[in-house]
C-alpha positions as CSV (number, residue, x, y, z in Angstrom):
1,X,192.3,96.7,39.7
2,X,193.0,98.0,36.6
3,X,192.3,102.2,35.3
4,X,191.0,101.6,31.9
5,X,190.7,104.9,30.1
6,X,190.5,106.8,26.5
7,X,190.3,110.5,26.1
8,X,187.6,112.5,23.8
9,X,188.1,115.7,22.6
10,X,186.2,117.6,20.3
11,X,183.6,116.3,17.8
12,X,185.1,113.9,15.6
13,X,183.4,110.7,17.7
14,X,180.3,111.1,19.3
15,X,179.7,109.9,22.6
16,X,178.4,106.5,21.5
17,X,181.9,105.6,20.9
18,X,182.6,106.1,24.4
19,X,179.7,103.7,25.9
20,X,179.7,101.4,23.1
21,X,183.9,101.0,23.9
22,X,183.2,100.7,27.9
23,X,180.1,98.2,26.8
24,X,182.8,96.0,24.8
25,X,185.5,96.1,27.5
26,X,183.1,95.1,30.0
27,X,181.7,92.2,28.2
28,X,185.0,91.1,27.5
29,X,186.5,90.9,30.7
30,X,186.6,89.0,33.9
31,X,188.9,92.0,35.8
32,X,187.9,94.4,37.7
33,X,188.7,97.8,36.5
34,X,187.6,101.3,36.5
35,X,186.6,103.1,33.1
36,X,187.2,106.9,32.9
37,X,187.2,109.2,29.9
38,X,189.2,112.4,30.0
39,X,187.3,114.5,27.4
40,X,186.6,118.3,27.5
41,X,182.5,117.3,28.4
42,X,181.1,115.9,30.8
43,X,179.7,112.6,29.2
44,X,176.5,111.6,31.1
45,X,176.7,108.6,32.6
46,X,181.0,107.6,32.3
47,X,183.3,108.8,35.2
48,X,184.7,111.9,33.6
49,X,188.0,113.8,33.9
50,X,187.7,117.0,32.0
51,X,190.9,117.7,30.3
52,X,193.0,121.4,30.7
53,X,192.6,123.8,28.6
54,X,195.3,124.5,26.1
55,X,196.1,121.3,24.0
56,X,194.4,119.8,20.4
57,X,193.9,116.7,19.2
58,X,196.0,113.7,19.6
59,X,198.2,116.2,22.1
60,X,195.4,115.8,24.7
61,X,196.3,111.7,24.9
62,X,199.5,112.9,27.0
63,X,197.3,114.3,30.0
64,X,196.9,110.7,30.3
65,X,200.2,110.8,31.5
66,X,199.6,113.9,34.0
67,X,199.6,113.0,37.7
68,X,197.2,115.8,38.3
69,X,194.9,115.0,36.0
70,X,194.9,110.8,36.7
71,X,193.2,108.6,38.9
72,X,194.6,108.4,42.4
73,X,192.9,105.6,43.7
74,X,195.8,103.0,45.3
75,X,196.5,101.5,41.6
76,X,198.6,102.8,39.1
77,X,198.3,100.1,36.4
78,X,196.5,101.4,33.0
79,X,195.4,100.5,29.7
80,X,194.1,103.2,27.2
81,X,191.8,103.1,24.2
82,X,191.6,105.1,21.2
83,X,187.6,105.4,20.6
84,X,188.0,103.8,17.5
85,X,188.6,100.6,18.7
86,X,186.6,97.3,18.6
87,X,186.7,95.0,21.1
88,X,185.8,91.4,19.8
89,X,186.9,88.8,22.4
90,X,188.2,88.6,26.1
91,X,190.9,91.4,26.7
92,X,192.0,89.8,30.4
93,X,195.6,89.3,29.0
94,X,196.0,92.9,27.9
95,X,194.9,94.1,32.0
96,X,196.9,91.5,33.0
97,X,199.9,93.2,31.6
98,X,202.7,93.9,34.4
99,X,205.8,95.6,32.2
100,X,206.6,99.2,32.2
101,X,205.0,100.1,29.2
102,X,203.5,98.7,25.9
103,X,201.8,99.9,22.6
104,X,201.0,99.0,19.3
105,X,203.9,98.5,16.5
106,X,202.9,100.5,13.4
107,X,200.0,98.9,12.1
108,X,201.7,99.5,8.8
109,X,203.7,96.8,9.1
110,X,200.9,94.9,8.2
111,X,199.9,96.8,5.1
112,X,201.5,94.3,2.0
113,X,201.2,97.0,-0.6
114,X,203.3,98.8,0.6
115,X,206.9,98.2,-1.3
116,X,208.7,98.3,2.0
117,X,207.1,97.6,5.2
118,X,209.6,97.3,6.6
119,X,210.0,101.2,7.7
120,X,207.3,100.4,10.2
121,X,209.5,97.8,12.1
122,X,209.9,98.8,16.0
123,X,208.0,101.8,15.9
124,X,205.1,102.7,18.3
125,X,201.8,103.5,17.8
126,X,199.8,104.6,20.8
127,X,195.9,103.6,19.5
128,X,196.1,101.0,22.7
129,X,198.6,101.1,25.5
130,X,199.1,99.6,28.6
131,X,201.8,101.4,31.4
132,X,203.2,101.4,35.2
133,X,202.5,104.9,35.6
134,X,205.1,104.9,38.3
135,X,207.6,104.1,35.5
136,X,206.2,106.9,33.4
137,X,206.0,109.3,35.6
138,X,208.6,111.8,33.6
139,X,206.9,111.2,30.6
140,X,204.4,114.6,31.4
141,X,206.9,116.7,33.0
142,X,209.6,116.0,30.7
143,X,206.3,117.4,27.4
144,X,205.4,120.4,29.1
145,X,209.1,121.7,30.0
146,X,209.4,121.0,26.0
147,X,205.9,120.9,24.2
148,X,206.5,123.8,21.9
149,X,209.2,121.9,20.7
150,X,207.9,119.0,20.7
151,X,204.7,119.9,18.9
152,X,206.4,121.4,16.0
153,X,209.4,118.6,15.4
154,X,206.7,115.4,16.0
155,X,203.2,115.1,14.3
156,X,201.8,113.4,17.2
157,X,201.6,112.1,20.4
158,X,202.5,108.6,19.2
159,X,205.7,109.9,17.6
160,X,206.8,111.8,20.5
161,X,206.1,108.8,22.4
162,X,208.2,106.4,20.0
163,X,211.1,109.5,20.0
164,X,211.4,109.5,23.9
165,X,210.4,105.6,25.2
166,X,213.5,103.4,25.2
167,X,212.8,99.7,24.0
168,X,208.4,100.0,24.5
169,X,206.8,96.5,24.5
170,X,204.5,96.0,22.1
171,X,201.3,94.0,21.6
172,X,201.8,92.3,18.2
173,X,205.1,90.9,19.6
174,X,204.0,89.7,23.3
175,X,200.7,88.6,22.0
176,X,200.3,87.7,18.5
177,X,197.1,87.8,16.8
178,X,195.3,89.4,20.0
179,X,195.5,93.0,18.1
180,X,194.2,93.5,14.3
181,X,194.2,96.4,11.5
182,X,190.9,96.4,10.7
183,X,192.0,98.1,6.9
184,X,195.1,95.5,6.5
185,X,194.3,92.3,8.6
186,X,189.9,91.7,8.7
187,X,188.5,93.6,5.8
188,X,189.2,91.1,3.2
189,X,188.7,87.8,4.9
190,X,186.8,88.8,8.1
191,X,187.7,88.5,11.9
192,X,190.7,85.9,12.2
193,X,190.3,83.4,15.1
194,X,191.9,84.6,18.8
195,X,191.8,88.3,18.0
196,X,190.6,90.6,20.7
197,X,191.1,94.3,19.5
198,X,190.4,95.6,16.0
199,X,192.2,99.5,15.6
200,X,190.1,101.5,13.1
201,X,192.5,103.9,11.9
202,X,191.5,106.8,9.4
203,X,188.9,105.5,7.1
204,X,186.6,103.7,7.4
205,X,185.8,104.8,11.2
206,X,183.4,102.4,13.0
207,X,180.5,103.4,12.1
208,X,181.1,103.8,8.0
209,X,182.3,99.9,8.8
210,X,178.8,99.2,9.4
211,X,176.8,101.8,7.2
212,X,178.5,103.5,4.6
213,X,181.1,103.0,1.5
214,X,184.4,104.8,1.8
215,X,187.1,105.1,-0.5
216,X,190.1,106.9,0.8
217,X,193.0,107.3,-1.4
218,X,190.9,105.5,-4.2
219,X,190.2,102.6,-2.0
220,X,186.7,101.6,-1.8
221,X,185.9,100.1,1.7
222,X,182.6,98.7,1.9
223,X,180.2,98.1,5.0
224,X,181.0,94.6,6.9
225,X,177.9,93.1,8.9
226,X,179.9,91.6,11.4
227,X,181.6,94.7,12.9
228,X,178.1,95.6,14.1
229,X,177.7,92.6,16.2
230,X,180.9,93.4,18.2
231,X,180.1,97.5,18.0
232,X,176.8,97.3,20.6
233,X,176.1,98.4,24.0
């Protein structure tokens, strides 16, 4: 069994991002898992782990990484979800997963106008990740003995994360064309065939995928149909 989890803090996503992510694993799965959010609410209806006190934003992913805070139920395998995440076909290979540890590479590297991508090579992004937690066990300890440090030299967790991780798997590289940019790889010419995860990252979230017009840094996004039919309980 497999502890698949995400973390909601805040008000940024409302708590339809949590069912409508646990309704997308589930249907795309043959596994058995567990789904837990760590969020500083109870969420009706989800296993919840309420998160301590003390942290903001992206900072709150690490708790992930707490043993106090983490399931204890015999299995220390997990895969994490950023809410903003579409699941579009059968995410079996990502549970099946058995390496130490393994996140996204900078979905940048994917983003052709930018003169050189090429700055994004080899370095982590933590949107989806999938860990032995036996083999990061330090990985808490080591952010609390440091985190005021550590939150003013990095601007997130994924950075810390990149900064401390030696030699990270990542998706795009043991499973290509499993994992998409939703702005860079399926806006312009749809879903491609075999992927399984679409990362929404800034604009357009979900939801202005389906409803709404965006244009972030004079981009206009418009709404796609088809995220809807993968965004569903």
């Amino acid at each position: 069994m497999t502890n698949v989890v995400c973390v909601k803090w805040g008000d940024k996503f409302s708590n339809d991002y949590v069912y409508r992510l646990k309704a997308g694993i589930e249907r795309n799965t043959t596994r058995d898992i567990t789904f837990t959010c760590l969020s500083d609410k109870e969420i009706s209806g989800i296993h919840t782990i309420i998160l301590k006190s003390g942290y903001h934003g992206w900072w709150n992913k690490l708790q992930l990484f707490d043993p106090a805070t983490t399931l204890r139920n015999g299995n220390y395998r997990y895969v994490f979800f950023d809410l903003d995440t579409l699941i579009t076909d059968s995410i079996d290979w990502l549970l099946d997963y058995d390496g130490e540890f393994m996140g996204i590479e900078n979905l940048g590297i994917n983003n052709h106008k930018y003169e050189d991508i090429t700055k994004y090579k080899g370095v982590l992004q933590s949107g989806v990740m999938a860990w032995n937690s036996r083999a990061c066990s330090d990985i808490w300890n080591y952010f609390e003995k440091h985190k005021e440090e550590i939150m003013k030299r990095f601007r997130g967790d994924g950075e810390f994360l990149h900064a401390l991780i030696d030699k990270p798997d990542f998706i795009q590289h043991l499973y290509p064309e499993k994992l998409r940019s939703y702005k860079y790889e399926c806006y312009d010419s749809g879903l491609p065939t075999e992927t399984s995860i679409v990362c929404f990252h800034g604009q357009p979230s979900i939801e202005e995928a389906i409803n709404e017009a965006v244009h972030p840094w004079g981009v206009t996004y418009e709404p796609r149909e088809w995220v809807s039919n993968y965004w569903r309980l």
